[in-house]
C-alpha angles and dihedrals in degrees: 000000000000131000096250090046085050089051094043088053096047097053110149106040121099115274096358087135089069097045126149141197131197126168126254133193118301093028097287126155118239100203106197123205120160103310093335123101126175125198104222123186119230095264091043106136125220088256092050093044081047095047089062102042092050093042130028100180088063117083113200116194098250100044136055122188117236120258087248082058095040086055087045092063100034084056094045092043089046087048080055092049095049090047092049090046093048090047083047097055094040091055092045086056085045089062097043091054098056086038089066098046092056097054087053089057092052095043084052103050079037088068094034080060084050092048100047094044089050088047088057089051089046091230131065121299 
């Protein structure tokens, strides 16, 4: 398949007009687009070609990302991890924090029970 029929087929996806191709070991074919590359073998189809480019955490039988690309996704999965840890700890605080307000109504009306049973008594509780 040519250059032109590849970017033809991969309309859609972002920079797929400037598209390249070179030629690795074993007769693969390295597809360029913007800082993505994907290794294709010779019988790779377009979906497959498209699978990879739209989602590197997909390995298709035919493709393999590049280890540039590998180190991409480990870095932009480990940047998740640290968002969803932070929001994690942030909501956990959040709890605690309601957590404590509710106990200070309870010790209040806790000492207003106090008050009003030393009050019946007619001395401190």
């Amino acid at each position: 398949m040519s250059v032109r029929e590849l970017r033809e087929a991969l309309k859609g996806i972002e920079g797929a007009e400037h598209l390249t191709m070179s030629y690795g070991p074993g007769g693969q074919q390295l597809i360029h687009i913007a800082d993505k590359t994907v290794a294709v073998g010779p019988m790779a189809s377009n979906e497959e070609i498209r699978l990879a480019l739209e989602n590197p955490f997909i390995k298709t039988e035919n493709t393999k990302m590049s280890i540039a690309d590998d180190l991409k996704a480990a870095r932009a999965r480990l940047q998740q991890a640290r968002q969803n840890a932070s929001s994690a700890v942030a909501e956990s605080a959040n709890v605690a924090k309601l957590v404590m307000e509710e106990i200070a109504k309870v010790e209040k009306e806790t000492e207003d029970m106090r008050a009003e049973i030393a009050g019946l008594n007619g001395g401190p509780a």
